[in-house]
N, C-alpha and C positions, 0 to 999 in steps of 0.2 A: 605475975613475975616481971614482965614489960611492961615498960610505962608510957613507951613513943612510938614502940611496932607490936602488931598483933600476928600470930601466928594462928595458924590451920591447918591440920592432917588430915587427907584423901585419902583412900588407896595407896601408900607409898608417894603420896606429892606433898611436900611443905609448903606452904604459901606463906611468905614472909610479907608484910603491907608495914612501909612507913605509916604512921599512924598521927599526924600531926596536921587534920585537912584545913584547919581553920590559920594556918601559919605557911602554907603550900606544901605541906611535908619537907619545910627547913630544917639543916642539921644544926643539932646542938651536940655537944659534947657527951650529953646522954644518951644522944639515939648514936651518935656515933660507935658509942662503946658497948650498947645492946644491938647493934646489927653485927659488931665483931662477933658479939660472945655467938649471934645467934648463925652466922653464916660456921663459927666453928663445930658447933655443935651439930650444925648441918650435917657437915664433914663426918663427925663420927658416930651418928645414930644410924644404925643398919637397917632401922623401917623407911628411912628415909631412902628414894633414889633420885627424885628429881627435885630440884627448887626451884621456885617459882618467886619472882621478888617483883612487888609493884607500889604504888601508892595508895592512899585512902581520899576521898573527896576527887576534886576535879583537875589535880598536879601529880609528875612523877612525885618531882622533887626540886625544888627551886633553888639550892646551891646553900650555905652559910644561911644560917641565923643571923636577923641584924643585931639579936644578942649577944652572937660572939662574935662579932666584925666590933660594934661597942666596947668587946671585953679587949682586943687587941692592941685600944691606944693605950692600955696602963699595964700592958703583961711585961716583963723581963722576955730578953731572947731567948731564954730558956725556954719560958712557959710558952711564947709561942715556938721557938722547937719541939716541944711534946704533942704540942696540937696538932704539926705537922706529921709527925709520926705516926699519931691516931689517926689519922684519916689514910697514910698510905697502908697502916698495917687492918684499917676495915676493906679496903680496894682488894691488899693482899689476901685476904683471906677468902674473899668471893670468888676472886682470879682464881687460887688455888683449889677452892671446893672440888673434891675428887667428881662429884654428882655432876650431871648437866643443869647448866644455871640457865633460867628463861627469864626474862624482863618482859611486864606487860606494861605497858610505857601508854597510861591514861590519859596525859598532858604533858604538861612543861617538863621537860628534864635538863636544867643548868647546872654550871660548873659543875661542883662535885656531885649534884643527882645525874648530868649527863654521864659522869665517871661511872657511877652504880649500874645507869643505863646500858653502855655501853664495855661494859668490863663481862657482861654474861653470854655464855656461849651465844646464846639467840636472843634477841630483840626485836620484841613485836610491838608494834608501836600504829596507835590510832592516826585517820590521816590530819587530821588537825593539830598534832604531838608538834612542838617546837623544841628545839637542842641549840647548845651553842653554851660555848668557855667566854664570856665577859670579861672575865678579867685583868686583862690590859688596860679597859675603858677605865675603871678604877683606880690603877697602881699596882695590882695585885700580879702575882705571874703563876700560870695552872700548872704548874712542876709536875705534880704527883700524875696526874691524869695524860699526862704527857709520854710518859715511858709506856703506858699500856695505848694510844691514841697514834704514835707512830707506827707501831706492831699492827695494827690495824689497816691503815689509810695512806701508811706512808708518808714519808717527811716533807714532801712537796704540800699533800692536800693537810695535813696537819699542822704545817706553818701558816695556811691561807686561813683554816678556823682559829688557832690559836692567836694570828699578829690580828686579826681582824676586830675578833668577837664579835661576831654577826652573828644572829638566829638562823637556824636553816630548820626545813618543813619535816617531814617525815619522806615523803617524794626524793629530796637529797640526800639527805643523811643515809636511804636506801640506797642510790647511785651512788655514793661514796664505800658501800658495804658496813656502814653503822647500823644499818636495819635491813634484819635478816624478811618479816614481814609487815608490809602496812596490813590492817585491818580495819574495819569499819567503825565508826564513831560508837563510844558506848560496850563496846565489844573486846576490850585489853583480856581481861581478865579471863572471862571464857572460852575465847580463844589460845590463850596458853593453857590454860589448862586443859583444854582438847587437844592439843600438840602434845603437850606433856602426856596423856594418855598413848597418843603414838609411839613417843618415846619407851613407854614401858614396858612395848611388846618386845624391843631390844635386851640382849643379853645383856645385865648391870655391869654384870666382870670386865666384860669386852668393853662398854661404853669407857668405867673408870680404866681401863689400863691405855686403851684411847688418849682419853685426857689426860694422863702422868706421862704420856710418852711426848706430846706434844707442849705439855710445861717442861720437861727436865730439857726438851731442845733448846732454850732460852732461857733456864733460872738463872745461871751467874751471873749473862747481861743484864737479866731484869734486878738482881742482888744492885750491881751496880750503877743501875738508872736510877731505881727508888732513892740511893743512896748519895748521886749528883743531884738529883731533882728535888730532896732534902733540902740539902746547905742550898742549894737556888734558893729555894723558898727564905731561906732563915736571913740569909743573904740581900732579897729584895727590902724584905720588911724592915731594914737598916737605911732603906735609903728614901730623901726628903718627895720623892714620886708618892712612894707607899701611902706616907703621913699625909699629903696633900689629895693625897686620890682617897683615902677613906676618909679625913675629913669633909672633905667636897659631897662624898655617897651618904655622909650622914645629916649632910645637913643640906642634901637636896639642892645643889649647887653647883655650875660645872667647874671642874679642874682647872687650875692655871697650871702648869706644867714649869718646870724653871729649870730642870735637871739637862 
């Protein structure tokens, strides 16, 4: 049925793996819109009660495809406003998953895989795992991941990883509360799903009425983050930074900046 993530049922556990190892599990436009359909469906299959979301090979997820950073210098604003959509409405949808979402974070998790990473209740993450939003180095600005990254860490340490774009360890990312646990090298994945097993000895009803209670305390604001952090997005790629920062990333070159 997938083409870019493979799925597996446990006991009542989903395992959801980006499926792309030979590419670091980069988003494409494909895997984008099968991790929506599959994070919804999560949501409303009742054998389901936990999710478990990781990568395949030796990466979470290493942020954009350089297939579709390519496709962006001849898209209209439109088409890149759709693609910005896509990706906040796959965020939205894992955010929202009534189920407990666990991240087994087997390597890299950038830009938008650190977003994946970091959008699930828990995040287990090996100690050699590396995070961080790049995107400024480029011209690019992490809008989307921004609205659920504040809610998190706060606006202080969220400004320091977003203006920076630096890599941080699994060690930090834990001290900042991005990583609920480090684990041992090699060990992502069966260690969530041995958490996840804990998990299931909890009542489901309790667990989802939990979770709905703590998203409806913030949905309007988050309505209206996703929804400034949009037109940010739609808004940067208009301007001569963007063009010159992804031309620069494509052709392996530093930036002159003139803006």
């Amino acid at each position: 049925m997938y083409q870019t993530i493979s799925i597996t049922d446990h006991e009542n556990i989903r395992t959801i793996a980006l499926f792309r190892p030979e590419r670091r599990n980069a988003l494409t436009q494909e895997m984008i819109a099968e991790l929506t359909d599959a994070f919804t469906e999560a949501s409303h299959d009742d054998t389901v009660r936990i999710l478990v979301l990781t990568g395949a090979g030796e990466a979470f997820c290493s942020g954009l495809d350089l297939s579709e950073m390519q496709k962006l210098t001849t898209q209209s604003p439109a088409e890149q406003r759709a693609g910005t959509d896509r990706i906040a409405a796959m965020l939205r949808a894992l955010y929202d998953c009534p189920k407990p979402t666990i991240a087994a974070v087997n390597g890299a998790a950038v830009a938008g895989g650190m977003g994946l990473a970091t959008v699930c209740d828990f995040t287990l993450a090996v100690r050699d795992a590396r995070f961080g939003y790049p995107e400024v180095r480029i011209g690019f600005i992490p809008a989307i991941v921004s609205a659920f990254l504040v809610r998190q860490v706060g606006e202080k340490r969220a400004a320091e990883l977003l203006l920076t774009g630096r890599l941080i360890d699994a060690a930090e990312a834990h001290a900042m509360g991005l990583v609920t646990r480090i684990v041992e090298a090699g060990s992502a994945i069966e260690a969530a799903l041995a958490f996840a097993a804990e998990l299931l000895k909890n009542s489901p009803a309790s667990m989802q009425a939990t979770k709905q209670l703590l998203r409806a305390q913030g949905r309007e604001q988050m309505d209206r983050d996703l929804a400034a952090a949009a037109e940010a997005n739609a808004q940067m790629r208009r301007t001569a930074d963007f063009a010159e920062g992804l031309a620069a990333f494509l052709e392996k070159r530093k930036p002159h900046w003139t803006s």
